[in-house]
N, CA, C and O atoms as a CHARMM CRD file, in Angstrom:
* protein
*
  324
    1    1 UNK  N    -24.14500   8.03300  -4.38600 PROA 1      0.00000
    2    1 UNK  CA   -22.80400   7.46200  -4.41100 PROA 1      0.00000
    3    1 UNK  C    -22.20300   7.38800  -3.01100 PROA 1      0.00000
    4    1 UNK  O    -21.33000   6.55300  -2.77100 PROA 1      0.00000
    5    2 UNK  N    -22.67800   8.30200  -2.00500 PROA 2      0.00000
    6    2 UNK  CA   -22.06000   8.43000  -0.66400 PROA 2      0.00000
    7    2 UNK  C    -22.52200   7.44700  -0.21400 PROA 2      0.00000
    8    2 UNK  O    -21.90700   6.98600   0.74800 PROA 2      0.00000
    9    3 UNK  N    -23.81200   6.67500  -0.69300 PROA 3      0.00000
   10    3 UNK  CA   -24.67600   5.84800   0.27500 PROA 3      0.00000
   11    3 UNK  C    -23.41700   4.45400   0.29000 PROA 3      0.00000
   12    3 UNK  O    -22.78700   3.89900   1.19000 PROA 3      0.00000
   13    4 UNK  N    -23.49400   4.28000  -1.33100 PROA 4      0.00000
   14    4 UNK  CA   -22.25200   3.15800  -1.79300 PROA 4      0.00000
   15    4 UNK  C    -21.45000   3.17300  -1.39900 PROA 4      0.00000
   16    4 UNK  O    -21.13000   2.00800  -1.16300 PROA 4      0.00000
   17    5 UNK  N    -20.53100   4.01300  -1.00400 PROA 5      0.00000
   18    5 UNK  CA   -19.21500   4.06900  -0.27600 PROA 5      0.00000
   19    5 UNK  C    -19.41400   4.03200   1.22800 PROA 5      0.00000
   20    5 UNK  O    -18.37000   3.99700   1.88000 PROA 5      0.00000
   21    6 UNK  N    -20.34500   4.03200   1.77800 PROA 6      0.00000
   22    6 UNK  CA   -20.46100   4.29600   3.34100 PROA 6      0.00000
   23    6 UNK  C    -20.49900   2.58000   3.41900 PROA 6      0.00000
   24    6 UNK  O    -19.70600   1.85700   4.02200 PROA 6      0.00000
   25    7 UNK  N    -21.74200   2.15900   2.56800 PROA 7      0.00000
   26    7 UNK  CA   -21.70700   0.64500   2.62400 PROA 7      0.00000
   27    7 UNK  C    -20.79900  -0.60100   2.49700 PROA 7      0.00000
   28    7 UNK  O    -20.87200  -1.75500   2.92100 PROA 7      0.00000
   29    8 UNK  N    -19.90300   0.09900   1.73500 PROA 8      0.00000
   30    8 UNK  CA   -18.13700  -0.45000   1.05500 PROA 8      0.00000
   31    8 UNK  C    -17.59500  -0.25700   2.53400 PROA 8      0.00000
   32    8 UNK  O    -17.09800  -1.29600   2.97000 PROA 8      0.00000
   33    9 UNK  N    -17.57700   0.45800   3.12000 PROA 9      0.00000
   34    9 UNK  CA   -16.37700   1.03900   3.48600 PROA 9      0.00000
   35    9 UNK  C    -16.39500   0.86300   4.96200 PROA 9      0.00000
   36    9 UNK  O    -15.30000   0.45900   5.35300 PROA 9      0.00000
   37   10 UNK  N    -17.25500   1.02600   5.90900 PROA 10     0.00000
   38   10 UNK  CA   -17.81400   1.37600   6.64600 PROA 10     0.00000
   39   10 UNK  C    -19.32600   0.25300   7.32900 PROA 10     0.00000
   40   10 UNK  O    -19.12300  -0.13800   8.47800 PROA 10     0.00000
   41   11 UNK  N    -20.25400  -0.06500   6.89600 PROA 11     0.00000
   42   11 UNK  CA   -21.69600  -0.67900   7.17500 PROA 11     0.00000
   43   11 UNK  C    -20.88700  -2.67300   7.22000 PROA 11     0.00000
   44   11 UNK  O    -20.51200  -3.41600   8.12600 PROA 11     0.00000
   45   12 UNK  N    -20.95500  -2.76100   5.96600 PROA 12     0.00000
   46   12 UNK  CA   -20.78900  -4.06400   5.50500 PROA 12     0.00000
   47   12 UNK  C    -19.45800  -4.47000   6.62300 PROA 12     0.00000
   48   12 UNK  O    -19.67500  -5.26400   7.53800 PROA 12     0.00000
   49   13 UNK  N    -17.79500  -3.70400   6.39300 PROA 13     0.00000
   50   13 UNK  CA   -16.75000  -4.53600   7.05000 PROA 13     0.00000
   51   13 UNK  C    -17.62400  -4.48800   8.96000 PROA 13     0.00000
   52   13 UNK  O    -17.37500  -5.38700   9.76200 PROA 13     0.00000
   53   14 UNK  N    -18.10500  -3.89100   9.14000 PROA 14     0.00000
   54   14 UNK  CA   -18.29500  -3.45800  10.90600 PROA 14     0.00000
   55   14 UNK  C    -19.36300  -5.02400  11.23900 PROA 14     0.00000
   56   14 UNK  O    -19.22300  -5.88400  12.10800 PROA 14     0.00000
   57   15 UNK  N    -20.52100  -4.87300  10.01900 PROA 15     0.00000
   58   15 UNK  CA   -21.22000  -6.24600  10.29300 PROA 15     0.00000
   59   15 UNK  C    -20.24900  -7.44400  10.09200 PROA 15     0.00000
   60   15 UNK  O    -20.28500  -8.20400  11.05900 PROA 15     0.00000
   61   16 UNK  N    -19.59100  -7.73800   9.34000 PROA 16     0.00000
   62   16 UNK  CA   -18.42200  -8.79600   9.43100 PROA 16     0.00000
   63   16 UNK  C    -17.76300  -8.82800  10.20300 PROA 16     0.00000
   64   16 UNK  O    -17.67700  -9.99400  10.58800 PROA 16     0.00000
   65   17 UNK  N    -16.89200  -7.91200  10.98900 PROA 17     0.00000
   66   17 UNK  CA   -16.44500  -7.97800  12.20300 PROA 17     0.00000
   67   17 UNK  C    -17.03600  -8.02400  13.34700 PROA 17     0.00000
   68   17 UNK  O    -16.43800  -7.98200  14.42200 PROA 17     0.00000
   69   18 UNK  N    -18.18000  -8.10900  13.21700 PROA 18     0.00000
   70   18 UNK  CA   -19.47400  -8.12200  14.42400 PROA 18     0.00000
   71   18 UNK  C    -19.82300  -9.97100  14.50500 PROA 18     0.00000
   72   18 UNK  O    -20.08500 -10.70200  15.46000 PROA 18     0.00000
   73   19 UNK  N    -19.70100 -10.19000  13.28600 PROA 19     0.00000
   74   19 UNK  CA   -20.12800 -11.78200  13.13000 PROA 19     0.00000
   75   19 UNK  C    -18.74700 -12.55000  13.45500 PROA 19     0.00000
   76   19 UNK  O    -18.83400 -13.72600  13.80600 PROA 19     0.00000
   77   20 UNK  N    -17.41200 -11.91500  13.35000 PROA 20     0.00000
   78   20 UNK  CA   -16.51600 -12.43400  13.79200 PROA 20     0.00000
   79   20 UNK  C    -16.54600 -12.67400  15.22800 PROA 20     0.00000
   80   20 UNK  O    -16.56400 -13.74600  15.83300 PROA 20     0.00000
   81   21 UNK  N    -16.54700 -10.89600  15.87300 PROA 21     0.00000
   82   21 UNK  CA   -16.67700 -11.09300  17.29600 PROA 21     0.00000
   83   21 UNK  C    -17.40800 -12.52500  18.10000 PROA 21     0.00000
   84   21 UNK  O    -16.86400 -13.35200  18.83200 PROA 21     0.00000
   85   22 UNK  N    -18.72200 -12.43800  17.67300 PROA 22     0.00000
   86   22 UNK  CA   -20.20600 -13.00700  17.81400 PROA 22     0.00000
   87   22 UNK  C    -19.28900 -14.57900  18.20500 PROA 22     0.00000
   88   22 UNK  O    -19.32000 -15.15500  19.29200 PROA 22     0.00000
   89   23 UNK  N    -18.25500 -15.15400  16.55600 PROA 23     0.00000
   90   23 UNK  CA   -18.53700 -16.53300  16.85000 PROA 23     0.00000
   91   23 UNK  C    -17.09200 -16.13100  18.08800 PROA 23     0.00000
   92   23 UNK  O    -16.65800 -17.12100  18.67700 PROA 23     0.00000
   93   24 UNK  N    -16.66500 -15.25500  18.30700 PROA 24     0.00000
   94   24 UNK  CA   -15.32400 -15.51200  19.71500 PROA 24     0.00000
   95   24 UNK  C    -16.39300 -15.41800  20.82200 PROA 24     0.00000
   96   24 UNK  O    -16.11400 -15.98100  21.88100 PROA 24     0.00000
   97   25 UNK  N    -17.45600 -14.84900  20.73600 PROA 25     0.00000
   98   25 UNK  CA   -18.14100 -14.24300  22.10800 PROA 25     0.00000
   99   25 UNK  C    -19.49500 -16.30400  22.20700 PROA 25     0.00000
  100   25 UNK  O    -20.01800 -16.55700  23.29200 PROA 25     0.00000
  101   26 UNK  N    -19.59500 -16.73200  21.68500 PROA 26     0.00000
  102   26 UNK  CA   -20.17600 -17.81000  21.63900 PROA 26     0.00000
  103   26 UNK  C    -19.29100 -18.93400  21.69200 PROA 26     0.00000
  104   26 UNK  O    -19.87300 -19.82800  22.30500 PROA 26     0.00000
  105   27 UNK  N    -17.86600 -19.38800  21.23900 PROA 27     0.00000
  106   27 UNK  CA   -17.38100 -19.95500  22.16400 PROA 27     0.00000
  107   27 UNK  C    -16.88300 -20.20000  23.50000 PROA 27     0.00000
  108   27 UNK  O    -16.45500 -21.12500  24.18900 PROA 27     0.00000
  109   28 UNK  N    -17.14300 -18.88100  23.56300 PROA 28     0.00000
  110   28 UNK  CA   -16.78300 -18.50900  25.16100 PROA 28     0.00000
  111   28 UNK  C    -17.92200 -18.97100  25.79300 PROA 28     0.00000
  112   28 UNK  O    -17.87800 -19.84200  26.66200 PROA 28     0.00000
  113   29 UNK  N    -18.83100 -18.50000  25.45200 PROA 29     0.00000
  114   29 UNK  CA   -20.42800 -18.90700  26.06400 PROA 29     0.00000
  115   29 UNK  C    -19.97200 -20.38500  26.10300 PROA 29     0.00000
  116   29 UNK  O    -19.25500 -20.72000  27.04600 PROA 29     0.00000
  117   30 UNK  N    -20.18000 -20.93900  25.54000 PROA 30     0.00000
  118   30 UNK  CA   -20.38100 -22.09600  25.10300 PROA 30     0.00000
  119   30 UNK  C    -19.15400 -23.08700  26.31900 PROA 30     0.00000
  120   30 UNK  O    -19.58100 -24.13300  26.80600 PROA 30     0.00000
  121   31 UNK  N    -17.70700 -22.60500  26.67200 PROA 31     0.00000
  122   31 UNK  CA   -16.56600 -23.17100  27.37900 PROA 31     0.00000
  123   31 UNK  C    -17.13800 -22.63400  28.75600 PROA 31     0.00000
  124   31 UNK  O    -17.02000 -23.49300  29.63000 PROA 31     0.00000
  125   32 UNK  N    -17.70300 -21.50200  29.18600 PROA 32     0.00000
  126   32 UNK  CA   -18.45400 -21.11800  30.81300 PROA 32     0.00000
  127   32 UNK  C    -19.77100 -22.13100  30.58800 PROA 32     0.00000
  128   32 UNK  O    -20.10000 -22.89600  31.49500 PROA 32     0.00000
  129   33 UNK  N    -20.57900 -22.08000  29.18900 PROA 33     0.00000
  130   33 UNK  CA   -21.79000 -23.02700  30.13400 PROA 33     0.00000
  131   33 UNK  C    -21.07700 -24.32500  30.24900 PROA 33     0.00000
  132   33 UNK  O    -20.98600 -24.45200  31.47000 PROA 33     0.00000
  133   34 UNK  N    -20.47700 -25.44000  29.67100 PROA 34     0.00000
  134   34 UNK  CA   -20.24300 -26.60400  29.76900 PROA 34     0.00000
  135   34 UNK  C    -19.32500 -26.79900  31.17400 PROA 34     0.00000
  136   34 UNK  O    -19.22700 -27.77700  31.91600 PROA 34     0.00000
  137   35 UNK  N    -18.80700 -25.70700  31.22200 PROA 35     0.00000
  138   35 UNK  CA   -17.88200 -26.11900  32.74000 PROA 35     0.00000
  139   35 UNK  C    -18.39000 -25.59500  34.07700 PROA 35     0.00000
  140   35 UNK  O    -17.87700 -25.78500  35.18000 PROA 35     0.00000
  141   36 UNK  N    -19.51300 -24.88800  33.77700 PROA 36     0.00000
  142   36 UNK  CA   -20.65800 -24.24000  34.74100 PROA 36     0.00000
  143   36 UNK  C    -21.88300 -25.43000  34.88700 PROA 36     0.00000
  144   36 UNK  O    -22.86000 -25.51400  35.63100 PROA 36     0.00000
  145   37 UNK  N    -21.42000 -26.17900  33.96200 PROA 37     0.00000
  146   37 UNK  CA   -22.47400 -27.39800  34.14100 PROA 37     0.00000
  147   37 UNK  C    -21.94600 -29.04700  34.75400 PROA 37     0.00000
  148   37 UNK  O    -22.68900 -29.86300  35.29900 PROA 37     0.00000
  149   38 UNK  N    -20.62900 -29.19400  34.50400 PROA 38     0.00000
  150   38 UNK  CA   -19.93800 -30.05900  34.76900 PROA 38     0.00000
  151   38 UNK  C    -19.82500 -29.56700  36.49600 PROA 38     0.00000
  152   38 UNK  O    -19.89800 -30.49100  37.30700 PROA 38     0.00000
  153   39 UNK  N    -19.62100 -27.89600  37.13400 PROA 39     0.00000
  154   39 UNK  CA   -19.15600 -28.49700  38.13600 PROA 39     0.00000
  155   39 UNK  C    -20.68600 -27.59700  39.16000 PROA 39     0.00000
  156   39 UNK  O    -20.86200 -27.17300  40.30200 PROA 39     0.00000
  157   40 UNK  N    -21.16400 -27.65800  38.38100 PROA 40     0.00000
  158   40 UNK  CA   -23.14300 -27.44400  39.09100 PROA 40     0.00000
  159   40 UNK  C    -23.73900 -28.53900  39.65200 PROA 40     0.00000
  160   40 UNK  O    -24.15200 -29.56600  39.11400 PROA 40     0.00000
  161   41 UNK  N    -23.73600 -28.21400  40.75000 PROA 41     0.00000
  162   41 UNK  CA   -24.14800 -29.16400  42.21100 PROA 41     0.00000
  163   41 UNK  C    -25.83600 -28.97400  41.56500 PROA 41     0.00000
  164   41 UNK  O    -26.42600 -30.05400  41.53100 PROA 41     0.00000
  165   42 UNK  N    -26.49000 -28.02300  41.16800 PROA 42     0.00000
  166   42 UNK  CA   -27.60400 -28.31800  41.16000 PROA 42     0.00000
  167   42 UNK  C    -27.85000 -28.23200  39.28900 PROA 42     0.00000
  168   42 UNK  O    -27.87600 -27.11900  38.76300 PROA 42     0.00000
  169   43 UNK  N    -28.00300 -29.41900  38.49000 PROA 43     0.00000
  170   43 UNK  CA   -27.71500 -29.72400  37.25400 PROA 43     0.00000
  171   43 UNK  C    -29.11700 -28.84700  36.31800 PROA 43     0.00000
  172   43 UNK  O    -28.94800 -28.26600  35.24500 PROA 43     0.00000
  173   44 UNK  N    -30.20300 -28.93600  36.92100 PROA 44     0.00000
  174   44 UNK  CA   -31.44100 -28.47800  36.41600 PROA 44     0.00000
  175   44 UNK  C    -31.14700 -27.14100  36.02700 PROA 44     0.00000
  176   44 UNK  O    -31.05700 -26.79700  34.84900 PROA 44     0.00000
  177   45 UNK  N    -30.98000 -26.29400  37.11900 PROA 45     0.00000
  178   45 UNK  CA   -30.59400 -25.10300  37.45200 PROA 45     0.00000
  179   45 UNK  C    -29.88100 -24.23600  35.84300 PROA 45     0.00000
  180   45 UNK  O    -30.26200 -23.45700  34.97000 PROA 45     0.00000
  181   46 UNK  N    -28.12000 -25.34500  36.40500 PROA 46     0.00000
  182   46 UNK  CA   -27.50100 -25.31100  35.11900 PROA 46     0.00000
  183   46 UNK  C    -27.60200 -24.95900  33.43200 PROA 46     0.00000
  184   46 UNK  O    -27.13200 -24.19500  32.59000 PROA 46     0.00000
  185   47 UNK  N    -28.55600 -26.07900  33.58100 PROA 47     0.00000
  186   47 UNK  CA   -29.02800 -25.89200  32.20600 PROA 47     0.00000
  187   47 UNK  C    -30.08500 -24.78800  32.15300 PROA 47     0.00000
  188   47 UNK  O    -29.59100 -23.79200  31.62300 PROA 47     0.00000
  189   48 UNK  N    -31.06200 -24.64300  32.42500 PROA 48     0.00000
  190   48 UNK  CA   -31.72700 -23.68700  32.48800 PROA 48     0.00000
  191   48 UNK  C    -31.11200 -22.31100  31.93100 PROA 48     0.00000
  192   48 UNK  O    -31.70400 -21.51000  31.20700 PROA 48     0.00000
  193   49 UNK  N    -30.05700 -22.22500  32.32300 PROA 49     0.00000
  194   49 UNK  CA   -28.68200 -20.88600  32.68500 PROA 49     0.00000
  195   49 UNK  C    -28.41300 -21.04200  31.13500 PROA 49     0.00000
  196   49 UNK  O    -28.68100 -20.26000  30.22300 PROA 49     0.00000
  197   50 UNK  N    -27.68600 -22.52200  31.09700 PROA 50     0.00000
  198   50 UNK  CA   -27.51400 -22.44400  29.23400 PROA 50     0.00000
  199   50 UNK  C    -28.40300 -22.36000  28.62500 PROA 50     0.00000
  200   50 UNK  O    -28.23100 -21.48400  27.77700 PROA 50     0.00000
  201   51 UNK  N    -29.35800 -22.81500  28.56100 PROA 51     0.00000
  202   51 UNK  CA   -30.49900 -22.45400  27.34800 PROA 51     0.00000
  203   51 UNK  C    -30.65500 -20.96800  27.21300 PROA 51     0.00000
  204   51 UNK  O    -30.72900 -20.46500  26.09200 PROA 51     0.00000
  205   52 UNK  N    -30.70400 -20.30200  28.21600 PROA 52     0.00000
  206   52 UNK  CA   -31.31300 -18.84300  28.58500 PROA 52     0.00000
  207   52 UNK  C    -30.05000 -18.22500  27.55900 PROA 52     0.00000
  208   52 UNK  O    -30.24700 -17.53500  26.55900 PROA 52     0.00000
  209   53 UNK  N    -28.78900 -18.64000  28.05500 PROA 53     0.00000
  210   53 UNK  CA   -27.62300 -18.03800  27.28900 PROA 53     0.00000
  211   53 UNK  C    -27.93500 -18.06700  25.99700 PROA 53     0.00000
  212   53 UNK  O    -28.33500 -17.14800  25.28300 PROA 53     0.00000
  213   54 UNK  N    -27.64900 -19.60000  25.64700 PROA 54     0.00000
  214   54 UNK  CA   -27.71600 -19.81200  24.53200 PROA 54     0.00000
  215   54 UNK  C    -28.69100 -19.42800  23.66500 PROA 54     0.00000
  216   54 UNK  O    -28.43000 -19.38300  22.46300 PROA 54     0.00000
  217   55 UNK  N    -30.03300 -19.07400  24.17100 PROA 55     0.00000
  218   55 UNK  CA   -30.91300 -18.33800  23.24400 PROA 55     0.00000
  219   55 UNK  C    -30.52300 -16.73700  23.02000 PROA 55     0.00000
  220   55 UNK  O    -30.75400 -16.04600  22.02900 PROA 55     0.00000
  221   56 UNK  N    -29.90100 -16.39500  24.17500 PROA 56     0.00000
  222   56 UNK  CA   -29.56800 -14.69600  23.68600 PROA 56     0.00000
  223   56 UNK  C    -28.42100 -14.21000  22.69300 PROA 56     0.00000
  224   56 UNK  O    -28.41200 -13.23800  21.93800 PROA 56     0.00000
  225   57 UNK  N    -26.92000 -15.72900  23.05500 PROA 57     0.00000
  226   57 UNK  CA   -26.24300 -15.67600  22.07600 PROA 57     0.00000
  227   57 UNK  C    -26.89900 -15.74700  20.58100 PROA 57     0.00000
  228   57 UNK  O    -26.39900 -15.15600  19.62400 PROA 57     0.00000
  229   58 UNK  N    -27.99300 -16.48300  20.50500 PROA 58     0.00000
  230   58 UNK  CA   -28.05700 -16.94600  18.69700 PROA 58     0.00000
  231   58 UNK  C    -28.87000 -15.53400  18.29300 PROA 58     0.00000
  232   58 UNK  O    -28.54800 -14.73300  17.41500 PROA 58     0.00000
  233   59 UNK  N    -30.02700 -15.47200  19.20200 PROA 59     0.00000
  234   59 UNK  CA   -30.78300 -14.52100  18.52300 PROA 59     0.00000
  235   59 UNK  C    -29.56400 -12.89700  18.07600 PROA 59     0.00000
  236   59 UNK  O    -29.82900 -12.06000  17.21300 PROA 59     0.00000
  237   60 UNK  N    -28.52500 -12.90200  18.81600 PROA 60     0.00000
  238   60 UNK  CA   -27.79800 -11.30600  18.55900 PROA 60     0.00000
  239   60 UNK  C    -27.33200 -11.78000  17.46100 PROA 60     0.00000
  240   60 UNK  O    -27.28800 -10.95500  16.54800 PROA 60     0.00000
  241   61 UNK  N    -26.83200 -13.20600  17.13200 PROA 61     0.00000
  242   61 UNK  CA   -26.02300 -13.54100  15.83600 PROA 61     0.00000
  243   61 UNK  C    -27.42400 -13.60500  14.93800 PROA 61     0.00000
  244   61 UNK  O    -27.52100 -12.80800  14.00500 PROA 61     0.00000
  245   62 UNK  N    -28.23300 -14.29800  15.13200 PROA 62     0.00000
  246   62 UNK  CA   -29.41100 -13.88100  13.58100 PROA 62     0.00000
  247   62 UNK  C    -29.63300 -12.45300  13.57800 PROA 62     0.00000
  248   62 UNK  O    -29.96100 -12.09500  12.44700 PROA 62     0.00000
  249   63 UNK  N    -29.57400 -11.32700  14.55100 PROA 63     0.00000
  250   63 UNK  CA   -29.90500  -9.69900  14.17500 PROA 63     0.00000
  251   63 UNK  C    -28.81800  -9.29400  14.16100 PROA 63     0.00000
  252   63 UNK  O    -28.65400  -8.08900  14.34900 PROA 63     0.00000
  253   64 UNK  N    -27.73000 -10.12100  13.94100 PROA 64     0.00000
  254   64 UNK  CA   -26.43900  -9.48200  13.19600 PROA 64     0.00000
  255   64 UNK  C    -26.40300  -9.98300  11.86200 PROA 64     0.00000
  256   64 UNK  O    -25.72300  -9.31500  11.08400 PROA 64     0.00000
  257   65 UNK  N    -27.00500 -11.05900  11.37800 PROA 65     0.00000
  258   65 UNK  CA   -26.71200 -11.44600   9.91800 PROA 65     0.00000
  259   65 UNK  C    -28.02900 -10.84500   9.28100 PROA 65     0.00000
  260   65 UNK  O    -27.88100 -10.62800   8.07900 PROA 65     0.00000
  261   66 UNK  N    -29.26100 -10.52300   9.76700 PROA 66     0.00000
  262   66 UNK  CA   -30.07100  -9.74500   9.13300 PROA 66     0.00000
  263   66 UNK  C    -29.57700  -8.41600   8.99900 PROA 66     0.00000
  264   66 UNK  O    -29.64700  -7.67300   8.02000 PROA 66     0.00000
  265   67 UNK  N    -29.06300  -8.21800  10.12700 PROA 67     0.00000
  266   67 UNK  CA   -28.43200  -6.42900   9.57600 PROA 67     0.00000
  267   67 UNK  C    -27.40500  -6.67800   8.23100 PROA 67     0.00000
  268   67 UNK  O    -27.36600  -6.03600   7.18100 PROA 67     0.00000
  269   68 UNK  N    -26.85800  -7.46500   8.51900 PROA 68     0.00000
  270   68 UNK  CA   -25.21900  -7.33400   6.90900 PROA 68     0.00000
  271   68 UNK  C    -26.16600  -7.55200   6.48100 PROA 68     0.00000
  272   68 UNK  O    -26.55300  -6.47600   6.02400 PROA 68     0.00000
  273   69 UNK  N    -27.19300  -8.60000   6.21200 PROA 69     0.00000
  274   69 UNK  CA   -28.23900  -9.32900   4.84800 PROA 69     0.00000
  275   69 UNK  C    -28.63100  -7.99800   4.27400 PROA 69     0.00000
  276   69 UNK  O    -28.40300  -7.87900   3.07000 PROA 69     0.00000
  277   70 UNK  N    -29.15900  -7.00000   4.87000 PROA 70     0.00000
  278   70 UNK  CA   -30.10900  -5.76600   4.53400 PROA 70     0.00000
  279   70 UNK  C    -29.00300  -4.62900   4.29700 PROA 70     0.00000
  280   70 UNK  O    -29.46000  -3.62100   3.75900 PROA 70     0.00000
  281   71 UNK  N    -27.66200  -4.60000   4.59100 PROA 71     0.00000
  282   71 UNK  CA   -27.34400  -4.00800   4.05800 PROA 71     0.00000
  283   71 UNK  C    -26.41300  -4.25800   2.62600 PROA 71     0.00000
  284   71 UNK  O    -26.20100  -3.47600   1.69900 PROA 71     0.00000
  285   72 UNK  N    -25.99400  -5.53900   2.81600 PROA 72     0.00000
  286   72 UNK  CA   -25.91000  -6.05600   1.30900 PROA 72     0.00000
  287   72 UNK  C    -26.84000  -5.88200  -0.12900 PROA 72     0.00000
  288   72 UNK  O    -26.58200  -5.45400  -1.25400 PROA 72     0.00000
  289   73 UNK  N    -28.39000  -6.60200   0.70700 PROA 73     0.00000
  290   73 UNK  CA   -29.42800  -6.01300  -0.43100 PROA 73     0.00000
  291   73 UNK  C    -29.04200  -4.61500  -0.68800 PROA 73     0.00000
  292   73 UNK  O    -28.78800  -4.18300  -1.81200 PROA 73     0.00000
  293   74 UNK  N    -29.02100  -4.18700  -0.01300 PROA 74     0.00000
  294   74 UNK  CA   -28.87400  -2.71500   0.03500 PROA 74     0.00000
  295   74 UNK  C    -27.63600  -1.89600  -0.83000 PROA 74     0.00000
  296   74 UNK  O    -27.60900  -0.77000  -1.32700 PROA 74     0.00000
  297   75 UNK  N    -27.03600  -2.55200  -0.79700 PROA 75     0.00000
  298   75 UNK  CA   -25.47200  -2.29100  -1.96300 PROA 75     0.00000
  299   75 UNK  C    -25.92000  -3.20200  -3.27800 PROA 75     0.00000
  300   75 UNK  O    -25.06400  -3.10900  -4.15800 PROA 75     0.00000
  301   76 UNK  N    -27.05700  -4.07600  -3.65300 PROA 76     0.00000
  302   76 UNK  CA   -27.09900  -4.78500  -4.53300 PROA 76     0.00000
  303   76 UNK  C    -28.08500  -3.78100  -5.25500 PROA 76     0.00000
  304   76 UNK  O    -28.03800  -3.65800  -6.47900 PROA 76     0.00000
  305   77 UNK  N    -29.13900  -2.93300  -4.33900 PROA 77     0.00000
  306   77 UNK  CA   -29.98800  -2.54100  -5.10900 PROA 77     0.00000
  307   77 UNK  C    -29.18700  -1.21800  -6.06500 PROA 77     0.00000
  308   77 UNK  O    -29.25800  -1.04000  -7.28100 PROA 77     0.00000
  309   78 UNK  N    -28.55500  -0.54200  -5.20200 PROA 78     0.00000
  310   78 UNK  CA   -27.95200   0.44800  -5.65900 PROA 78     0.00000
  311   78 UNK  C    -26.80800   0.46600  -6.77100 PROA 78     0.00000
  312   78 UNK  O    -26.45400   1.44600  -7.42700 PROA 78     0.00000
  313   79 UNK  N    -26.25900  -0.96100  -6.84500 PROA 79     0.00000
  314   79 UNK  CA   -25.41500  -1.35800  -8.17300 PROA 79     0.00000
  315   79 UNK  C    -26.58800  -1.50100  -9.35400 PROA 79     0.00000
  316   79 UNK  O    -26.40700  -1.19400 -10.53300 PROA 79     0.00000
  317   80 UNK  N    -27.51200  -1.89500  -8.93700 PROA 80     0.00000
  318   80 UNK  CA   -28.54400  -2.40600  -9.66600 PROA 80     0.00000
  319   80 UNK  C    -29.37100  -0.80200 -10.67800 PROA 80     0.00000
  320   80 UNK  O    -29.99900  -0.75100 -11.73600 PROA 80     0.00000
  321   81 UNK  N    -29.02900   0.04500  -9.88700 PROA 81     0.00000
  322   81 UNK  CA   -29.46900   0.89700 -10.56600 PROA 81     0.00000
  323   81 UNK  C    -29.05100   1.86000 -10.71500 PROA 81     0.00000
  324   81 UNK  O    -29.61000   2.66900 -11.45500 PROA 81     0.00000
């Protein structure tokens, strides 16, 4: 029962507020690369910089929605039984 309530209470809201953060912390990404690219004398460079970003932003947001995913299963199994 402690496991259930830690997951209620505690696991589940922290991953939701993590995925909140995530999409404030990726528009931000997203307003520095486009204006880091608009005023980048060397354009190649630039992008390079965003992709690199932009792959580290998504991958923390997919191992933030696999963490809530697993701990949801995880509150489903335990209703479940």
């Amino acid at each position: 029962m402690a496991e259930l309530q830690m997951l209620l209470e505690e696991e589940i809201p922290a991953g939701k507020r993590a995925l909140v953060e995530s999409y404030q912390n990726l528009t931000r990404v997203a307003d520095y690369c486009e204006n880091n690219y608009v005023q980048a004398q060397d354009k190649r460079k630039a992008l390079e910089e965003t992709k690199a970003y932009t792959t580290q932003s998504l991958a923390s947001v997919a191992y933030q929605i696999n963490a809530l995913a697993n701990n949801v299963l995880q509150l489903l199994d335990i209703q479940a039984s």
